[in-house]
HTML snippet that shows the backbone in 3Dmol.js (N, CA, C, O; Angstrom):
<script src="https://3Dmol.org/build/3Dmol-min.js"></script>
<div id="view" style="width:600px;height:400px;position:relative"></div>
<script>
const pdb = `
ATOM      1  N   UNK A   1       0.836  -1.176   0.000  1.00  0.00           N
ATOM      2  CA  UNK A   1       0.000   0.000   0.000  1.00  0.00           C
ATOM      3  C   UNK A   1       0.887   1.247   0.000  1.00  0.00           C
ATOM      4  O   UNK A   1       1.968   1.234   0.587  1.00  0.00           O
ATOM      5  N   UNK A   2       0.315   2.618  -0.833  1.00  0.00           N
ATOM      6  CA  UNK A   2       1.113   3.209  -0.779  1.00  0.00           C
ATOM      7  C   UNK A   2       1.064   4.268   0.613  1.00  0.00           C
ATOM      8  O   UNK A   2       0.064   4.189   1.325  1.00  0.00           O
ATOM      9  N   UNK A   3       2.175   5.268   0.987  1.00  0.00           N
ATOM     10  CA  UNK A   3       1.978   6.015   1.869  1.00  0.00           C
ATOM     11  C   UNK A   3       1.368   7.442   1.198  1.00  0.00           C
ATOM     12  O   UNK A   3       1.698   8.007   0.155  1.00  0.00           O
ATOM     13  N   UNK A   4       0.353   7.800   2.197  1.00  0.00           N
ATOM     14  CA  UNK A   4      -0.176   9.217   1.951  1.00  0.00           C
ATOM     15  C   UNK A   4       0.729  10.754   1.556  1.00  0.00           C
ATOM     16  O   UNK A   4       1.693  11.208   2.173  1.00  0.00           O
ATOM     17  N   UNK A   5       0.043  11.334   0.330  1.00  0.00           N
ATOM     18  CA  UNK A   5       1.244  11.869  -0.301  1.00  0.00           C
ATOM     19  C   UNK A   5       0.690  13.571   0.426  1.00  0.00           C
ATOM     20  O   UNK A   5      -0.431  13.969   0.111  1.00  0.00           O
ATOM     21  N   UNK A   6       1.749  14.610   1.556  1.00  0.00           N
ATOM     22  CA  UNK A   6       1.410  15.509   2.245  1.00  0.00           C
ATOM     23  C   UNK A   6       2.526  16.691   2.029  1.00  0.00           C
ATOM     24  O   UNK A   6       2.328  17.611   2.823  1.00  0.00           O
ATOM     25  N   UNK A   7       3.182  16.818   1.522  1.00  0.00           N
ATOM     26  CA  UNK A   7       4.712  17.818   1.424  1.00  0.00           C
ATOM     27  C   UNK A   7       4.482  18.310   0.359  1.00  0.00           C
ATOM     28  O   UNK A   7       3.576  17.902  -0.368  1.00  0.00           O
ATOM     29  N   UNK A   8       5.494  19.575  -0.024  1.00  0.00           N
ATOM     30  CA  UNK A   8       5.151  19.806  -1.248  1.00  0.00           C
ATOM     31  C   UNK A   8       5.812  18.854  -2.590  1.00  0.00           C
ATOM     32  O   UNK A   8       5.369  18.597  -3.709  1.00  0.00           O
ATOM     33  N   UNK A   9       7.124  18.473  -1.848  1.00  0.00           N
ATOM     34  CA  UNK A   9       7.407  17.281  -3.148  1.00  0.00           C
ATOM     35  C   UNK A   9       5.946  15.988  -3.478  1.00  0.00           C
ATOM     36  O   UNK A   9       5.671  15.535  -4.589  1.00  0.00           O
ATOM     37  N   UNK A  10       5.178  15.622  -2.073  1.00  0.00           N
ATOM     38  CA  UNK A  10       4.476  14.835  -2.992  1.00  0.00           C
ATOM     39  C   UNK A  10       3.440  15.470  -3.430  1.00  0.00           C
ATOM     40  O   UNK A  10       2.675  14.800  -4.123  1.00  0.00           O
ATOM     41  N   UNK A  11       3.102  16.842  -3.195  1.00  0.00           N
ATOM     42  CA  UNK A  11       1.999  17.762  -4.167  1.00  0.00           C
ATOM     43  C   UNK A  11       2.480  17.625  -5.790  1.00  0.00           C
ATOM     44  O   UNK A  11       1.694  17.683  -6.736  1.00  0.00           O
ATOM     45  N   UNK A  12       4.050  17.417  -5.910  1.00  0.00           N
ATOM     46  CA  UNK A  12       4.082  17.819  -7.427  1.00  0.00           C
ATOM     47  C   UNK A  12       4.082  15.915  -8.039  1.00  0.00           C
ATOM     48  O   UNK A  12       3.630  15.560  -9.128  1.00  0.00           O
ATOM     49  N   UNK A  13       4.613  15.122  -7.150  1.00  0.00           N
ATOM     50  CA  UNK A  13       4.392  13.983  -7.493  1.00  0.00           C
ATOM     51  C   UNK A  13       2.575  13.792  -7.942  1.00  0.00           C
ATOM     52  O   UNK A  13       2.239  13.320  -9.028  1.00  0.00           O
ATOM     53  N   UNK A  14       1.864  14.121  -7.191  1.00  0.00           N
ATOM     54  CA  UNK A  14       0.506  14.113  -7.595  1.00  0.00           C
ATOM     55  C   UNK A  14       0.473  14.414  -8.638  1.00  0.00           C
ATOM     56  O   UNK A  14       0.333  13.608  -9.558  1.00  0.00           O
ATOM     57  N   UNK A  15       0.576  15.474  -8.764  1.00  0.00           N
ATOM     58  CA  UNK A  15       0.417  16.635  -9.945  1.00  0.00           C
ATOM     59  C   UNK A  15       0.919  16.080 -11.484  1.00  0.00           C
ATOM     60  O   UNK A  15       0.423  16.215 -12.603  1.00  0.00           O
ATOM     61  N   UNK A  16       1.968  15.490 -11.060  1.00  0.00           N
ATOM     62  CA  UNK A  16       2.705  14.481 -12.391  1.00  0.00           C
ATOM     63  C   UNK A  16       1.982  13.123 -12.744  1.00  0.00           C
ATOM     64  O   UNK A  16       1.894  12.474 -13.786  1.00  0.00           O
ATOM     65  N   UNK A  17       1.440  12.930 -11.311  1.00  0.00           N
ATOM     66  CA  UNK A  17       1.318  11.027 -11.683  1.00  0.00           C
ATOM     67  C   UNK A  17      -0.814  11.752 -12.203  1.00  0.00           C
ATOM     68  O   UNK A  17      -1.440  11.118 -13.052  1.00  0.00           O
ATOM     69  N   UNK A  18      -1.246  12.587 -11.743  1.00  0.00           N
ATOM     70  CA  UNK A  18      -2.208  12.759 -12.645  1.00  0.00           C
ATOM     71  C   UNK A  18      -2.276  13.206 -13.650  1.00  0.00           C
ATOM     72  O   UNK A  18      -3.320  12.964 -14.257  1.00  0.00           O
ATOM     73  N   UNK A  19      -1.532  13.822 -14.145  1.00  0.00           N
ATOM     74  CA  UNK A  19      -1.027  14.409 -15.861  1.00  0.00           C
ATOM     75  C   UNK A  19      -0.958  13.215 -16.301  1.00  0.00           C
ATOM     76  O   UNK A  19      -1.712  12.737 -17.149  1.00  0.00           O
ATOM     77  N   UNK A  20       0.059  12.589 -15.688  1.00  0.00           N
ATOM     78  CA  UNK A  20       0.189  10.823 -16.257  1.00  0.00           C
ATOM     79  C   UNK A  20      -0.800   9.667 -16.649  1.00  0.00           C
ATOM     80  O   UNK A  20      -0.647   8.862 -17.567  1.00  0.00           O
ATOM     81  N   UNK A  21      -1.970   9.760 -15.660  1.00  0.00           N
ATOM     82  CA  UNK A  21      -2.823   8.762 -15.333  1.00  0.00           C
ATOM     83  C   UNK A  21      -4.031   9.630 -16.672  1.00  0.00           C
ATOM     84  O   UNK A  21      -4.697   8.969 -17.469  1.00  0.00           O
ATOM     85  N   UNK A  22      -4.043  11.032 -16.613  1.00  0.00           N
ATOM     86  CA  UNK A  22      -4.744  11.341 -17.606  1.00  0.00           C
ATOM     87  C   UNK A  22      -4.542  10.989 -18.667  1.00  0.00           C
ATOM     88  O   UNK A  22      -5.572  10.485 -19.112  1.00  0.00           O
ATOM     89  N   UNK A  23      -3.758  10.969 -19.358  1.00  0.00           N
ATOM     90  CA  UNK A  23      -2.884  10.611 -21.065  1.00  0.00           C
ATOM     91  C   UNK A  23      -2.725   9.105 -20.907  1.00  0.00           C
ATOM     92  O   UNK A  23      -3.525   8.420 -21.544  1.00  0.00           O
ATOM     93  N   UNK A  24      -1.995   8.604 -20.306  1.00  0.00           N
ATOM     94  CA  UNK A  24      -1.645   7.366 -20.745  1.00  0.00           C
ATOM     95  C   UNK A  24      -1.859   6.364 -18.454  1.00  0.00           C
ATOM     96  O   UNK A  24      -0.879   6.314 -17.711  1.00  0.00           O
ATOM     97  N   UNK A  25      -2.846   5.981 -18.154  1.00  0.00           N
ATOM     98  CA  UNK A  25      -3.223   5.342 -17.346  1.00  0.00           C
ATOM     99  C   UNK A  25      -2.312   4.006 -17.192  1.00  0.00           C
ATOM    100  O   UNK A  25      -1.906   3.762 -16.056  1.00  0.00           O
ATOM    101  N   UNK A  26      -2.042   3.330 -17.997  1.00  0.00           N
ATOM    102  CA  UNK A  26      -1.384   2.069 -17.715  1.00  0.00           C
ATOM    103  C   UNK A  26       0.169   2.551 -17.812  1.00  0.00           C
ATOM    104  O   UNK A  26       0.929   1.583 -17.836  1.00  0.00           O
ATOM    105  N   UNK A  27       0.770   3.713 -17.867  1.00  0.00           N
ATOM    106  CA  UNK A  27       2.357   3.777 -17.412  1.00  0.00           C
ATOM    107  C   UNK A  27       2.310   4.472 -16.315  1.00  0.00           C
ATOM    108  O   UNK A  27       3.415   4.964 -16.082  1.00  0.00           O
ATOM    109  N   UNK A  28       1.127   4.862 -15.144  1.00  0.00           N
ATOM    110  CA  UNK A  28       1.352   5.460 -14.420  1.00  0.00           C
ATOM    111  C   UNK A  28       2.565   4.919 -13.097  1.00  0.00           C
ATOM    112  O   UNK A  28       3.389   5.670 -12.575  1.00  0.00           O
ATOM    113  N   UNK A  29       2.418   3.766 -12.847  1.00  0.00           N
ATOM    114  CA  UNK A  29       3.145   3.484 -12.082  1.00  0.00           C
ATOM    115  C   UNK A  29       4.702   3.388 -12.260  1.00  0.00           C
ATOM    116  O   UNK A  29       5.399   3.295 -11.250  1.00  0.00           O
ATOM    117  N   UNK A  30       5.191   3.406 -13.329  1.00  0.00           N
ATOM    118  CA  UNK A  30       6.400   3.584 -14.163  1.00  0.00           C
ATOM    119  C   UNK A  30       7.063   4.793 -14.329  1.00  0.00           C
ATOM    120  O   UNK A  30       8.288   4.911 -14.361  1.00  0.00           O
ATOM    121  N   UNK A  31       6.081   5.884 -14.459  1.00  0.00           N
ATOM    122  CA  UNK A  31       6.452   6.854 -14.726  1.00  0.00           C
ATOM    123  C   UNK A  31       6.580   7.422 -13.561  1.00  0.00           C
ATOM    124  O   UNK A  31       7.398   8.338 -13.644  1.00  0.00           O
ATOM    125  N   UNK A  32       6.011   7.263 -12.175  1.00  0.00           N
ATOM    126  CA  UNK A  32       5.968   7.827 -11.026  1.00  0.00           C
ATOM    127  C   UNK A  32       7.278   7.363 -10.467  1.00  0.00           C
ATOM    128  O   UNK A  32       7.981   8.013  -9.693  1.00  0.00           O
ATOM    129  N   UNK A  33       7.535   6.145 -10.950  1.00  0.00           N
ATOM    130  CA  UNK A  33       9.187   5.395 -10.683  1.00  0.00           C
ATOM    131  C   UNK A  33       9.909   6.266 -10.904  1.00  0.00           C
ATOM    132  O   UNK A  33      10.615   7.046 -10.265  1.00  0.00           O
ATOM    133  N   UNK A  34       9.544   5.961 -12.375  1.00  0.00           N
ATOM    134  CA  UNK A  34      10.840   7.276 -13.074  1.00  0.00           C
ATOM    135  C   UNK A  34      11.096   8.856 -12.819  1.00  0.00           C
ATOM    136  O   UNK A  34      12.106   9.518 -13.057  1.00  0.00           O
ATOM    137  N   UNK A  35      10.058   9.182 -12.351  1.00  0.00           N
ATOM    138  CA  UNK A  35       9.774  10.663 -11.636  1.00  0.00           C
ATOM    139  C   UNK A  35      10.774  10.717 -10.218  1.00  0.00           C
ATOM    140  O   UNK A  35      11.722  11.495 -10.116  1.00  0.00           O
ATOM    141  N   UNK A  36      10.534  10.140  -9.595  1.00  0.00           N
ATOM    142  CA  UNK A  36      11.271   9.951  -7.734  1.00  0.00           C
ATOM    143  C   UNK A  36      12.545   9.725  -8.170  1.00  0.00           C
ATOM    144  O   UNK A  36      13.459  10.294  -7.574  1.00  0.00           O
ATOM    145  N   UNK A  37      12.952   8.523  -9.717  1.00  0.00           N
ATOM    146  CA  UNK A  37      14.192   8.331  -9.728  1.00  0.00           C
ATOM    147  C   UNK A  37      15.068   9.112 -10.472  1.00  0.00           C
ATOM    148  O   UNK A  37      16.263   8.825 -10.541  1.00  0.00           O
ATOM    149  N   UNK A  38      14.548  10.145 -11.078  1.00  0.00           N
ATOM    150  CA  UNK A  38      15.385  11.258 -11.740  1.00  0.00           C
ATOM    151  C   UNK A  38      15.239  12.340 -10.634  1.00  0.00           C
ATOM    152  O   UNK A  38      15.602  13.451 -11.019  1.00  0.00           O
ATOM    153  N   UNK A  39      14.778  12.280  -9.305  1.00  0.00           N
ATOM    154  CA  UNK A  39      14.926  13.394  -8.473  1.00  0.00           C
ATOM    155  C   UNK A  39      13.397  14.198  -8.305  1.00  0.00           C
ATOM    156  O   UNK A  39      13.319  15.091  -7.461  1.00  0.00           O
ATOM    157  N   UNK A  40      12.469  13.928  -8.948  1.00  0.00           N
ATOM    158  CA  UNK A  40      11.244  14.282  -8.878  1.00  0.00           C
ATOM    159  C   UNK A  40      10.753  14.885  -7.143  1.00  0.00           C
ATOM    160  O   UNK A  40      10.245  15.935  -6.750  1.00  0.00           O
ATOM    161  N   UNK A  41      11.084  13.971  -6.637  1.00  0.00           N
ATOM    162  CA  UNK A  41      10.855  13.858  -4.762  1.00  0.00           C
ATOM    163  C   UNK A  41      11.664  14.942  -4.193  1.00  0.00           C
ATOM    164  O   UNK A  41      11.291  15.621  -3.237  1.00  0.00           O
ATOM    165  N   UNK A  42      13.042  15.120  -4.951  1.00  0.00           N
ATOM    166  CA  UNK A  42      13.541  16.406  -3.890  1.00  0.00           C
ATOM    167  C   UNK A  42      13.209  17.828  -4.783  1.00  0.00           C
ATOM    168  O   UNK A  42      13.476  18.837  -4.131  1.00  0.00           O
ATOM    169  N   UNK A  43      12.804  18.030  -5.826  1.00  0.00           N
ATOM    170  CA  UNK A  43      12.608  19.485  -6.422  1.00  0.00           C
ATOM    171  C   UNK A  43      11.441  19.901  -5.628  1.00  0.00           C
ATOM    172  O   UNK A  43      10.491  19.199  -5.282  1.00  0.00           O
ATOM    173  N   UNK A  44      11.712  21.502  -5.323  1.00  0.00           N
ATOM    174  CA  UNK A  44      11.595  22.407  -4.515  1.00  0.00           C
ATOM    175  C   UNK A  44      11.380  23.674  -4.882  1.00  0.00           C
ATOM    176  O   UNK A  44      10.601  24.274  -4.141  1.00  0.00           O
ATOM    177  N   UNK A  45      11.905  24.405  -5.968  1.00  0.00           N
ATOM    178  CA  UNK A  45      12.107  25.354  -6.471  1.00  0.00           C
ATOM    179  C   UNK A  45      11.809  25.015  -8.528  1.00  0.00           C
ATOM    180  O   UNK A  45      12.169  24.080  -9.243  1.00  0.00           O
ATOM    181  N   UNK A  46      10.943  26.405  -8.855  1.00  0.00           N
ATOM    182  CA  UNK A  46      10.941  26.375 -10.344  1.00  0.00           C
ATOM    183  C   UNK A  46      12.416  26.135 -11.344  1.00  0.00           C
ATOM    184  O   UNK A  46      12.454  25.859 -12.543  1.00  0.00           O
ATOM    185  N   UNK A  47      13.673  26.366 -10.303  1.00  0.00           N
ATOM    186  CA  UNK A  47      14.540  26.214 -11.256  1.00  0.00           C
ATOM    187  C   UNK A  47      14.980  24.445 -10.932  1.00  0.00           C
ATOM    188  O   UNK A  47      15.424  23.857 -11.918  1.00  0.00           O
ATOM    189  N   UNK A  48      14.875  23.688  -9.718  1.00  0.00           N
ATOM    190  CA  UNK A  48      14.860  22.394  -9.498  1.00  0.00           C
ATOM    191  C   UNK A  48      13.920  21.469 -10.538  1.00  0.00           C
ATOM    192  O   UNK A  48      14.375  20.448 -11.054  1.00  0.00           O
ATOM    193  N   UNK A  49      12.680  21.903 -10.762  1.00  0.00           N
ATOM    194  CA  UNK A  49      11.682  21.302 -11.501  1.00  0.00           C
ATOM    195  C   UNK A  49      11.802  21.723 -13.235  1.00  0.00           C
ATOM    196  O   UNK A  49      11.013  21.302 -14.081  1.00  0.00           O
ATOM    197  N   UNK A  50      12.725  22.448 -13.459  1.00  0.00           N
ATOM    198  CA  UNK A  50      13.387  22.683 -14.933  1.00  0.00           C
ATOM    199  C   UNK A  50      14.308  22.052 -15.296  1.00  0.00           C
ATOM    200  O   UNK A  50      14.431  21.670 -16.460  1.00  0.00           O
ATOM    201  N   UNK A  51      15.299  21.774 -14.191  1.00  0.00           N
ATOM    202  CA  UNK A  51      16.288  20.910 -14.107  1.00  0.00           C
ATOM    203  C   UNK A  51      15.931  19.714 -14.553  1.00  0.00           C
ATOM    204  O   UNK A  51      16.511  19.152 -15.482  1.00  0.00           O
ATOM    205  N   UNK A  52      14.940  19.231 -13.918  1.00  0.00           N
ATOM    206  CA  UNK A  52      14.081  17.574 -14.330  1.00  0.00           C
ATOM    207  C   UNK A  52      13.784  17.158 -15.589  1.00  0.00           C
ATOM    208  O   UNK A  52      13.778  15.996 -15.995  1.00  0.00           O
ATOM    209  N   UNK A  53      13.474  18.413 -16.346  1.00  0.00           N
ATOM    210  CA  UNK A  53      12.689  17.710 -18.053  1.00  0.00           C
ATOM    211  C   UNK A  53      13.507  17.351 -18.826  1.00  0.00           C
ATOM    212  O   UNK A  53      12.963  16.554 -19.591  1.00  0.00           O
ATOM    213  N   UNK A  54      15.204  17.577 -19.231  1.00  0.00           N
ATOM    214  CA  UNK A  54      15.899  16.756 -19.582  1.00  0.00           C
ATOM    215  C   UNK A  54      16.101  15.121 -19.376  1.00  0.00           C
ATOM    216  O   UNK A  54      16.106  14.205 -20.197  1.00  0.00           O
ATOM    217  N   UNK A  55      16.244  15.138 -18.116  1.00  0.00           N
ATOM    218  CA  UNK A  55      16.795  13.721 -17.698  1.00  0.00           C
ATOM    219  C   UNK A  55      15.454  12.973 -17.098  1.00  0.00           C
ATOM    220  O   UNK A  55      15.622  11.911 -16.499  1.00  0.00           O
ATOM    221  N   UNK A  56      14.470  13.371 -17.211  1.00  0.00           N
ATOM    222  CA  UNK A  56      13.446  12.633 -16.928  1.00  0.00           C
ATOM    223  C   UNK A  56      12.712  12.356 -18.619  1.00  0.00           C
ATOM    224  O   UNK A  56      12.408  11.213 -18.959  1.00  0.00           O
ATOM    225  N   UNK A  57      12.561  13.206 -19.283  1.00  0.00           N
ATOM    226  CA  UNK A  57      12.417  12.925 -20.528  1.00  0.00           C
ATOM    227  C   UNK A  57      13.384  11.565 -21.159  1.00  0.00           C
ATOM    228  O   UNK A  57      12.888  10.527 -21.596  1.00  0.00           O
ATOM    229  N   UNK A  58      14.547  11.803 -21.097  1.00  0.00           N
ATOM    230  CA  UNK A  58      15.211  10.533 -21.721  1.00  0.00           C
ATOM    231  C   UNK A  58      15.168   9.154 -20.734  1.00  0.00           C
ATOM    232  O   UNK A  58      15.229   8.015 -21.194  1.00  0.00           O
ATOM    233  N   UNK A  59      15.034   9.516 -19.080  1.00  0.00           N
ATOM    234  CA  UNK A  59      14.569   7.911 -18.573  1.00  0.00           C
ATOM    235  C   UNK A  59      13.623   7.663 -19.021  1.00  0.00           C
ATOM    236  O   UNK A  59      13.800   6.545 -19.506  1.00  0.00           O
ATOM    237  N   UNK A  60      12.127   8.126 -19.309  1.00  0.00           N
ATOM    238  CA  UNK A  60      10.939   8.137 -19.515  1.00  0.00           C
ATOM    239  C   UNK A  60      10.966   7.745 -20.792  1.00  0.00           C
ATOM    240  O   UNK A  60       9.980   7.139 -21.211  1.00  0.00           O
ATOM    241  N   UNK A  61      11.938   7.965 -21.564  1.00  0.00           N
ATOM    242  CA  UNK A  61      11.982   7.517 -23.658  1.00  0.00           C
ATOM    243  C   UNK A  61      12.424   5.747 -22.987  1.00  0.00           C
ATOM    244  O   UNK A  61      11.750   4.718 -23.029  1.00  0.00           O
ATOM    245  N   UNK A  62      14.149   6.058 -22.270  1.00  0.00           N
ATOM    246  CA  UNK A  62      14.130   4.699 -22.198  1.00  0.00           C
ATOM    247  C   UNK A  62      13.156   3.797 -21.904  1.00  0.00           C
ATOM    248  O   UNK A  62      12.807   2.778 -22.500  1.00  0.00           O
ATOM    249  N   UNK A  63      12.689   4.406 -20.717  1.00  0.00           N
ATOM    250  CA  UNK A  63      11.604   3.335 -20.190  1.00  0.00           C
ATOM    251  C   UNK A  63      10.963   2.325 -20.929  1.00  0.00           C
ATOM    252  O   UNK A  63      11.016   1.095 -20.926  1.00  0.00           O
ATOM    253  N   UNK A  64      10.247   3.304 -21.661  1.00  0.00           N
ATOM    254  CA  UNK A  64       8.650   3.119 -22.688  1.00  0.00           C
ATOM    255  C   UNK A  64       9.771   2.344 -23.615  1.00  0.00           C
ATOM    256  O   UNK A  64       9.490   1.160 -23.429  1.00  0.00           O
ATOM    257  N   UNK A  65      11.063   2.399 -24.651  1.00  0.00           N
ATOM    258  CA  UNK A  65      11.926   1.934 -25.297  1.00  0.00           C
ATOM    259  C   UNK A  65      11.935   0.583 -24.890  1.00  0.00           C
ATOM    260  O   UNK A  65      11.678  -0.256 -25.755  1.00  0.00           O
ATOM    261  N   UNK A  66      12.277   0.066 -23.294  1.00  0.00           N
ATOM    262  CA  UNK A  66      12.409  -1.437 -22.940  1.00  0.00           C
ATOM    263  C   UNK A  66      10.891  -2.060 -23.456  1.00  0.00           C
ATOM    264  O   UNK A  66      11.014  -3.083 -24.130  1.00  0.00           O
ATOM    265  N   UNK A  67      10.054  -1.785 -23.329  1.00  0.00           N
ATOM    266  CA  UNK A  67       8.509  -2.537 -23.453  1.00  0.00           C
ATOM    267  C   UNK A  67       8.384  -2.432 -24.812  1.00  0.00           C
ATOM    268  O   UNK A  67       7.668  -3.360 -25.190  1.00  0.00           O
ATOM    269  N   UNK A  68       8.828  -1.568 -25.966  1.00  0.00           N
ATOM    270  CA  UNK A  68       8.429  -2.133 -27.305  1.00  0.00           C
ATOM    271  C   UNK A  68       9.066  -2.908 -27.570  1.00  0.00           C
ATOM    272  O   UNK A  68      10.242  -3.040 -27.233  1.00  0.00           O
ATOM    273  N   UNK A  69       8.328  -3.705 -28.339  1.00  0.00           N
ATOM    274  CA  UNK A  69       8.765  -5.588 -29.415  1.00  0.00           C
ATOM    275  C   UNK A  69       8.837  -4.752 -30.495  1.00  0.00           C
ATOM    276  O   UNK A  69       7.956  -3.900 -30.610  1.00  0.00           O
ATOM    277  N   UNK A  70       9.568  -4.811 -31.177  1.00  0.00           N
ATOM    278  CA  UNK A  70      10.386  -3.934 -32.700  1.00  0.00           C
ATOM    279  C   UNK A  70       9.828  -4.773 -33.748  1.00  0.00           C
ATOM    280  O   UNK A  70       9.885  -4.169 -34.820  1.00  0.00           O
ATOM    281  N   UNK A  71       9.329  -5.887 -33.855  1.00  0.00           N
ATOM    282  CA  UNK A  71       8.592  -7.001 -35.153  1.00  0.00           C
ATOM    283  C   UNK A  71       7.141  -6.789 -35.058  1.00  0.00           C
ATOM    284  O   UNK A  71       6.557  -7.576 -35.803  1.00  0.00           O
ATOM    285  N   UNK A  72       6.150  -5.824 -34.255  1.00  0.00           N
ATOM    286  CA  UNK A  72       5.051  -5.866 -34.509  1.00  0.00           C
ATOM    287  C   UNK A  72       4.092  -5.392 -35.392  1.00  0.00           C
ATOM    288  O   UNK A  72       2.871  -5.246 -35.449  1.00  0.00           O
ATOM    289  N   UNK A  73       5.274  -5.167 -36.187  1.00  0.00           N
ATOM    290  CA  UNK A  73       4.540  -4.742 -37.529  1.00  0.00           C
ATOM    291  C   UNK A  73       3.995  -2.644 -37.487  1.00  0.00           C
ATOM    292  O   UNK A  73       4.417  -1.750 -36.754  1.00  0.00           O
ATOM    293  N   UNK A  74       2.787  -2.601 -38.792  1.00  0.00           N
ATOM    294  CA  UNK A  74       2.533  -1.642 -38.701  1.00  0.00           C
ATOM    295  C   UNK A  74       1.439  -1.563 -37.523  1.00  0.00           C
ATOM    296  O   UNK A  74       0.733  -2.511 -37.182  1.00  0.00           O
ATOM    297  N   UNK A  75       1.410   0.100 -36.793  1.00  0.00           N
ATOM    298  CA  UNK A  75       0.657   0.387 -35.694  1.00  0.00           C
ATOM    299  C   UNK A  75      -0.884   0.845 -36.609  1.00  0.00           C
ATOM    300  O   UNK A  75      -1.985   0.296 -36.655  1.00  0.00           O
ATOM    301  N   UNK A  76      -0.493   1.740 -37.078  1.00  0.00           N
ATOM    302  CA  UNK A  76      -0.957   2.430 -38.436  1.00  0.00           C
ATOM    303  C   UNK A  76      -0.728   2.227 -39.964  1.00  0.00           C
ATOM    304  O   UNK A  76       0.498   2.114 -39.998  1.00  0.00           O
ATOM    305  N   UNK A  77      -1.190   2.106 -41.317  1.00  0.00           N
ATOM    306  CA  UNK A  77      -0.612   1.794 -42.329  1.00  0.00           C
ATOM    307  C   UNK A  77       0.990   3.335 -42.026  1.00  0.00           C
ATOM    308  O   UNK A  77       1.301   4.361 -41.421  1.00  0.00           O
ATOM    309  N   UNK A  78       1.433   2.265 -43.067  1.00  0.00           N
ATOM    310  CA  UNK A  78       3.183   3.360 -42.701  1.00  0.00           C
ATOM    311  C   UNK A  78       3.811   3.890 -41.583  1.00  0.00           C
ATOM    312  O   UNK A  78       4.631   4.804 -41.654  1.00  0.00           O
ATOM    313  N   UNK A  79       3.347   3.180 -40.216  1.00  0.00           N
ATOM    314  CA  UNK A  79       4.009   3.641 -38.942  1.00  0.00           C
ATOM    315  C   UNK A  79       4.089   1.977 -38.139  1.00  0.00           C
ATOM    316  O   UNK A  79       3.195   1.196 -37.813  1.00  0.00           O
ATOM    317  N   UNK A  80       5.655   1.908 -38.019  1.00  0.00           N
ATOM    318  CA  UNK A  80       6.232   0.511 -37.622  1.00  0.00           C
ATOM    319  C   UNK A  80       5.612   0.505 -35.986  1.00  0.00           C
ATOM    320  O   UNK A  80       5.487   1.637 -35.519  1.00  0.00           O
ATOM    321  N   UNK A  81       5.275  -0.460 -35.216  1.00  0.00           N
ATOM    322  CA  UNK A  81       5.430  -0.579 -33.656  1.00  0.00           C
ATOM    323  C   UNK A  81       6.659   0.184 -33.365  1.00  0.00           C
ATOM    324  O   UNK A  81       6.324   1.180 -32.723  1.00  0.00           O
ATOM    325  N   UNK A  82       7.931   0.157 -33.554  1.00  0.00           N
ATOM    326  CA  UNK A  82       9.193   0.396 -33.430  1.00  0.00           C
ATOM    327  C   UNK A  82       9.294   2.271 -33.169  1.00  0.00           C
ATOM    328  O   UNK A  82       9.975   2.952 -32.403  1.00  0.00           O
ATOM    329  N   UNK A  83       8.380   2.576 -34.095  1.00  0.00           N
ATOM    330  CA  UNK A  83       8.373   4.223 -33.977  1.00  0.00           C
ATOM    331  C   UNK A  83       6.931   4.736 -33.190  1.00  0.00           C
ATOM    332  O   UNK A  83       6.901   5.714 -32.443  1.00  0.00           O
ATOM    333  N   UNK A  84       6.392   4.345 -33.336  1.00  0.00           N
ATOM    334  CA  UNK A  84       5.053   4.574 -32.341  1.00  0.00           C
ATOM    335  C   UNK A  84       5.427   4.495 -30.694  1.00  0.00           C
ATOM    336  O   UNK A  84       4.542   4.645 -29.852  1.00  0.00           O
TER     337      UNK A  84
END
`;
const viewer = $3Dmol.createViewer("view");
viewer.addModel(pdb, "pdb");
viewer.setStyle({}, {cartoon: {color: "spectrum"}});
viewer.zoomTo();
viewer.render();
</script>
């Protein structure tokens, strides 16, 4: 179970994992990983939480990167699984 989220780091964790849960619901728990583990939990300040969109952007590419299968063909006519 998780613990109750009361500080302002877990105000912005909220704030992320519902942006998250809005758009895409089934990576929420992944992405909230990846949020705490690029430092998400200690930003504090607008220039701390600017700091984040680099290196949370590319864990967050990797991430989603490990779970695609690259042979599943087209998603769309002319768009591979691989690029989707």
């Amino acid at each position: 179970m998780h613990r109750p989220l009361e500080g302002a780091a877990d105000r912005l964790i909220q704030r992320f994992g519902a942006f998250v849960v809005e758009r895409w619901p089934f990576a929420a728990g992944a992405a909230i990983a990846v949020f705490e583990r690029t430092g998400g939990s200690a930003a504090r300040t607008e220039a701390d939480i600017e700091s984040l969109r680099a290196p949370l952007a590319a864990a967050l590419r990797e991430a989603a990167a490990v779970t695609i299968l690259p042979d599943l063909g087209d998603t769309t006519p002319g768009v591979p699984a691989s690029v989707r």
